[in-house]
C-alpha positions as CSV (number, residue, x, y, z in Angstrom):
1,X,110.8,113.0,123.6
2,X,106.5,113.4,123.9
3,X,104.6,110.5,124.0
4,X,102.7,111.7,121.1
5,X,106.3,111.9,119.2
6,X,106.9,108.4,120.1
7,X,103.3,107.2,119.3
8,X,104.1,108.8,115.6
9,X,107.4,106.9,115.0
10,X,106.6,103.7,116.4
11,X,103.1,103.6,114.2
12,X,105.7,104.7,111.3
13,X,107.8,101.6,111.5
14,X,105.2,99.4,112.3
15,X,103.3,100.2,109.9
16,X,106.2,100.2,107.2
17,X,107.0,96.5,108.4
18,X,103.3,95.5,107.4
19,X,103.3,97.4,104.3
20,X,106.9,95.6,103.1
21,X,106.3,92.5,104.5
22,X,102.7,91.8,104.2
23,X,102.6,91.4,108.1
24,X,104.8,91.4,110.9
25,X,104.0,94.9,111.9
26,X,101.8,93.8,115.2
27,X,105.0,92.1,116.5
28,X,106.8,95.5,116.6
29,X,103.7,97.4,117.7
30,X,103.1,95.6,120.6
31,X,106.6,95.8,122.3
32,X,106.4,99.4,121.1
33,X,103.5,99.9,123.1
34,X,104.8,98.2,126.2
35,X,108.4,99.3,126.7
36,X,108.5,103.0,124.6
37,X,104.5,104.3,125.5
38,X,103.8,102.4,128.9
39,X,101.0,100.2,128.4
40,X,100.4,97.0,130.0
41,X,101.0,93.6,128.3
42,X,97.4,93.3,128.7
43,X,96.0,96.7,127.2
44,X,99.6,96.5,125.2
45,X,97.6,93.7,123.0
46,X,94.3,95.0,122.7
47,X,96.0,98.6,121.2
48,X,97.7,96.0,119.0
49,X,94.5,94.8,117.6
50,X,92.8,97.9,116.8
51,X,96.2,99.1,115.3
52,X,96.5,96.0,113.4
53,X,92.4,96.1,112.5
54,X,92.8,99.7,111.2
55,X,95.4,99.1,109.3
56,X,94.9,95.7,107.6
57,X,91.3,96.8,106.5
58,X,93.1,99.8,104.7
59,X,95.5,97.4,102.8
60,X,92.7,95.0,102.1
61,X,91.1,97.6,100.0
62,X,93.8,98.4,98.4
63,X,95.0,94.4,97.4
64,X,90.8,93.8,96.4
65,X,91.0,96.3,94.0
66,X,94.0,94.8,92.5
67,X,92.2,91.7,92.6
68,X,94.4,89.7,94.4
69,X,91.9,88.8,97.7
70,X,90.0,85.2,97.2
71,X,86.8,86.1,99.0
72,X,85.7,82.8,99.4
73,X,88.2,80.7,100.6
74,X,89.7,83.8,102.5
75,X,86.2,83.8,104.6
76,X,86.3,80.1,104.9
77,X,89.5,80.3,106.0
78,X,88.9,82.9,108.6
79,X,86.2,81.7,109.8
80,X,87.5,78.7,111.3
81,X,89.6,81.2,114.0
82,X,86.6,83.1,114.8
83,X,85.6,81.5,117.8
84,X,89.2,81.0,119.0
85,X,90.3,84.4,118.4
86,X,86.9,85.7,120.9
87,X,87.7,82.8,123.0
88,X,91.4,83.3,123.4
89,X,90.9,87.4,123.6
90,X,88.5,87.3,126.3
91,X,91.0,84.8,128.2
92,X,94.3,87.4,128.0
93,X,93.0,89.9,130.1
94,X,93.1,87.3,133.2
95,X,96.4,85.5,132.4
96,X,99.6,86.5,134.3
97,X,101.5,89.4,132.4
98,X,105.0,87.9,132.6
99,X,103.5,85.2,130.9
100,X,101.6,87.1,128.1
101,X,105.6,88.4,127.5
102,X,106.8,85.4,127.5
103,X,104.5,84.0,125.1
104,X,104.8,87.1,123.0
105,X,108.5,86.7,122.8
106,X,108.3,82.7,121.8
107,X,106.3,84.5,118.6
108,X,108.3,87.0,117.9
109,X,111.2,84.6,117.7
110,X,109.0,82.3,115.8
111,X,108.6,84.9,113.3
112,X,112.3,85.7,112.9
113,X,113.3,82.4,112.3
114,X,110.7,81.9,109.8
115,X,111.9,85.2,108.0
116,X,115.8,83.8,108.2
117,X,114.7,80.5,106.5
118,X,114.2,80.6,102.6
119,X,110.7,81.0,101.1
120,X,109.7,77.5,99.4
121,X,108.3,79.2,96.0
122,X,105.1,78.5,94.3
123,X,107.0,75.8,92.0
124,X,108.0,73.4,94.9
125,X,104.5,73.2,97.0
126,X,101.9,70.8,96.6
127,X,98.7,71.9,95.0
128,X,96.6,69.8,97.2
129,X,94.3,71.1,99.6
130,X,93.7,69.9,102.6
131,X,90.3,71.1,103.9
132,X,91.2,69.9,107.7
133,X,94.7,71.4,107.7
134,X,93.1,74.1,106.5
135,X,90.4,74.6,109.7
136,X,93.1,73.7,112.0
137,X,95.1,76.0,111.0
138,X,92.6,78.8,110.6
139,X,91.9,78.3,114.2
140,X,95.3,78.1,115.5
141,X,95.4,81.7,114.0
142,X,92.5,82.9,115.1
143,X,93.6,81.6,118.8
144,X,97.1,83.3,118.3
145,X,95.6,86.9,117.4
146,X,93.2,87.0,120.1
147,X,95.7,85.7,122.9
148,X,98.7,88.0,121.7
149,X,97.1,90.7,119.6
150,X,99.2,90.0,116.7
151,X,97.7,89.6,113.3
152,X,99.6,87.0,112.4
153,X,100.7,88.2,108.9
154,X,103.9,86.2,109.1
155,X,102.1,83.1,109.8
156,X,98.8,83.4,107.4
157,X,100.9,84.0,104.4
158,X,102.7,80.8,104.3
159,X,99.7,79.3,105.8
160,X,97.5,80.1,102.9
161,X,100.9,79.4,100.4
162,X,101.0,75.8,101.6
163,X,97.8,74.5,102.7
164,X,95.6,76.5,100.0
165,X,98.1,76.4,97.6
166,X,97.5,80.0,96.7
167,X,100.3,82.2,94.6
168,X,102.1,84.2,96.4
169,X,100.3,87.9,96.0
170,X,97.1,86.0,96.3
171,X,98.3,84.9,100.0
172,X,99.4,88.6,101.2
173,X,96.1,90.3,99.7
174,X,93.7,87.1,101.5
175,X,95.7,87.7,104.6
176,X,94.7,90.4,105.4
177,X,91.0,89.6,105.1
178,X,91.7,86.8,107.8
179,X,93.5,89.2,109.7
180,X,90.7,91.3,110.2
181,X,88.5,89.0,110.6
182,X,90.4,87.3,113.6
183,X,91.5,91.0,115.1
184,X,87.9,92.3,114.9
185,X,86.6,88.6,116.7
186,X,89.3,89.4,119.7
187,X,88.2,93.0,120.0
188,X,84.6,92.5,120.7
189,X,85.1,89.6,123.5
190,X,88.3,92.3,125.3
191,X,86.0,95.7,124.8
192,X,84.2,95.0,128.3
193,X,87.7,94.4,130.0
194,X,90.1,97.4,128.5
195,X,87.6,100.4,128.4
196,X,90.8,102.5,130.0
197,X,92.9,102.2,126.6
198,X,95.1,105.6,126.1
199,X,93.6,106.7,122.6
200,X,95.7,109.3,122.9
201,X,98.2,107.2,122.0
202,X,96.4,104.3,120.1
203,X,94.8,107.2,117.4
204,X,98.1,108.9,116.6
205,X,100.0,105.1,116.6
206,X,97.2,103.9,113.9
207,X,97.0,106.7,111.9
208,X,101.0,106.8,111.5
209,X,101.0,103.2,111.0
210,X,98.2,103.5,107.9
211,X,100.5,105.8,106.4
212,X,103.7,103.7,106.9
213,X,102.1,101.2,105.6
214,X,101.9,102.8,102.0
215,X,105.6,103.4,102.0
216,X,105.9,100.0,102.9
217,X,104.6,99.3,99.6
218,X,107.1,101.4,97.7
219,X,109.9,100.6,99.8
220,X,109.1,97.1,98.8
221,X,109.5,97.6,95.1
222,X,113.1,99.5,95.3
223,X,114.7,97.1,98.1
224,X,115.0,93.3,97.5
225,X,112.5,91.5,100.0
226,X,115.5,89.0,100.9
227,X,117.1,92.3,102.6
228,X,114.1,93.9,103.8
229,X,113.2,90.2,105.4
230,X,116.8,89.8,106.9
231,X,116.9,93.3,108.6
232,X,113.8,93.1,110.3
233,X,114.3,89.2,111.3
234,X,117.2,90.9,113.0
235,X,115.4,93.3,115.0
236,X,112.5,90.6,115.8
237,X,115.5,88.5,117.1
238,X,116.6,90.9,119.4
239,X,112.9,92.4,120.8
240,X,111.8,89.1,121.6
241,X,115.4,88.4,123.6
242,X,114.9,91.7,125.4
243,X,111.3,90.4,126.6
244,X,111.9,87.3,127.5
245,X,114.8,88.6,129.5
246,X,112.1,91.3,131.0
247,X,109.5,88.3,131.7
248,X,112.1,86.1,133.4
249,X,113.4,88.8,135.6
């Protein structure tokens, strides 16, 4: 099968995963990358976060015309990963590969599990928000998308759910304005680094995964999101034990 081929199906599925989900598509996209389309771990991430940037800033417009992003707190929020996200992106290009998988797996497991667990709904949180919770974790974020070149979807939406107490659609739709803000921080400290990216690969990946991630919005309105969750907590499960395998050996 052509790389271009490849490029296509995995950008489909990734893209689907963001679109269903509201995030998680990074965490296929990266072992995509690696294992299917030959990258490094390295340049494996920084595809990632130009995938991920594309694509989020495509569904933000879609969720700020349905009024569901919260501009201000969204900015506050993402500004407090800023810093880590360049910090941490310019630090993963000189960190040990095997480790960058290793790490990558621990999230990807982190991600499952969280996806296995039930949702706590917007009746059972507290309403209270706590403005240095809230910069911590905006900066633990930021730190994780510029290290692993994940957007960190899966964690930003419950982030925002309990620390900011927003509703549910609010969180998804805000997400994504953190995510790009995080993913756009990483890229400008790694663009000196990883000027030999394949965009070949990367353009074809993105554009498939922009599309996918339309569908993702239909398929999420004909399939319960406790299956749609399950399924692909499944398949994290079992990329993140085939790279931590790969990182060992």
């Amino acid at each position: 099968m052509s790389v271009l081929i490849l490029a296509l199906i995995a950008g489909a599925v990734a893209g689907l995963a963001l679109g269903a989900l509201g995030g998680g598509g990074s965490v296929l996209a990266v072992p995509a990358l690696i294992y299917l389309l030959g990258f490094t771990p390295a340049a494996a991430t920084t595809a990632s976060l130009i995938i991920v940037t594309a694509t989020s800033l495509t569904a933000l417009y879609a969720h700020a015309r349905t009024g569901n992003v919260r501009w201000k707190s969204g900015t506050l929020f993402a500004a407090a990963g800023l810093l880590p996200a360049a910090a941490a992106g310019a630090a993963a290009s000189r960190l040990p590969q095997a480790l960058l998988t290793a790490a990558f797996a621990g999230v990807a497991a982190l991600a499952a599990v969280r996806m296995l667990r039930p949702g706590r709904t917007e009746g059972d949180r507290s309403t209270a928000v706590r403005p240095v919770k809230a910069a911590g974790t905006g900066a633990g974020l930021g730190a994780l998308t510029g290290l692993l070149g994940v957007g960190g979807g899966f964690l930003a939406v419950p982030a925002l759910v309990t620390v900011l107490a927003f509703e549910m659609q609010a969180a998804v739709g805000t997400s994504l304005l953190v995510i790009s803000a995080n993913s756009l921080a990483s890229l400008a400290t790694r663009g000196a680094t990883d000027s030999g990216l394949d965009w070949a690969v990367i353009a074809p990946f993105t554009g498939a995964a922009i599309l996918g991630a339309w569908d993702g919005k239909r398929l999420a309105a004909k399939v319960t999101g406790t299956l749609l969750r399950r399924t692909f907590a499944v398949v994290l499960l079992a990329v993140a034990a085939f790279m931590l395998v790969d990182a060992i050996v």
